[in-house]
N, C-alpha and C positions, 0 to 999 in steps of 0.2 A: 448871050446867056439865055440858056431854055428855061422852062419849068420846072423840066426834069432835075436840070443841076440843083432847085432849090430843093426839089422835094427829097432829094439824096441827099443834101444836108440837112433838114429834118430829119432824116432817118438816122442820124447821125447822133443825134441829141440820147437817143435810148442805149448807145454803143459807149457816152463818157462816164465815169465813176462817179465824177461831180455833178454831174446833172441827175444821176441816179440816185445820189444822195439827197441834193436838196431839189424839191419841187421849184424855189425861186430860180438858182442856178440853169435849170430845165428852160424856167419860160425868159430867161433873159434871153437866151439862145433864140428862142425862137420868135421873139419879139426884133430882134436884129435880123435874123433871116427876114422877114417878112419887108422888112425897112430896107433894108438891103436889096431886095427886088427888088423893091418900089424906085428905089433912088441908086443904083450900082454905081454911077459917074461921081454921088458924094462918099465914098465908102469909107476915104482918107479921112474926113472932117469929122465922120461920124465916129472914127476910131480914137481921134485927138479929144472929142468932145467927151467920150463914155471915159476916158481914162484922167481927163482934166475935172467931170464930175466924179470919179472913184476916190480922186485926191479929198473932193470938199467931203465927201461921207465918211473918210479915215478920217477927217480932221473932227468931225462934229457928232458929241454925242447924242442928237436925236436922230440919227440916223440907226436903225435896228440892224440885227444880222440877215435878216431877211430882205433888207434896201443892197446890202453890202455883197449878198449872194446875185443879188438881181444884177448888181452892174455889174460884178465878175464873169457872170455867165452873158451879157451884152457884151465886153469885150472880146471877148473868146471867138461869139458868134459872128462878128464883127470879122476880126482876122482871119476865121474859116470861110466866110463870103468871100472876103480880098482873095483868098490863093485860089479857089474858084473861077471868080471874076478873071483873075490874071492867067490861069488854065486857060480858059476858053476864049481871051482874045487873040491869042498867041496864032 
């Protein structure tokens, strides 16, 4: 996995509707890319983990729209790493 691939999926982030909408949705994304460099080998856990905490936040009213945008957009960024990741082992 280069750089390059992550810096394309950053660039990517300015091309979703949803991230153009909300600023949170934006930096979830890009808070996963970066995570996702860092660790590409945990990419699975970190997908089970952002969707297993997206459940606790639907459940719980102190969680804001802005918590609830942040992990939508970590999932997302999350999945877009994975087909990357899986692109260029291949």
């Amino acid at each position: 996995m280069t750089a390059k691939t992550f810096s394309t999926l950053r660039a990517t982030i300015f091309q979703d509707p949803r991230a153009i909408a909300s600023q949170a949705y934006a930096d979830g994304m890009l808070l996963a890319y970066n995570e996702a460099e860092a660790h590409p080998r945990r990419i699975n856990r970190l997908i089970a983990w952002a969707k297993r905490h997206g459940e606790v936040i639907t459940d719980n009213s102190n969680y804001t729209k802005r918590d609830r945008n942040l992990n939508a957009g970590k999932i997302t960024g999350y999945q877009n790493a994975k087909e990357a990741i899986n692109e260029h082992s291949l």
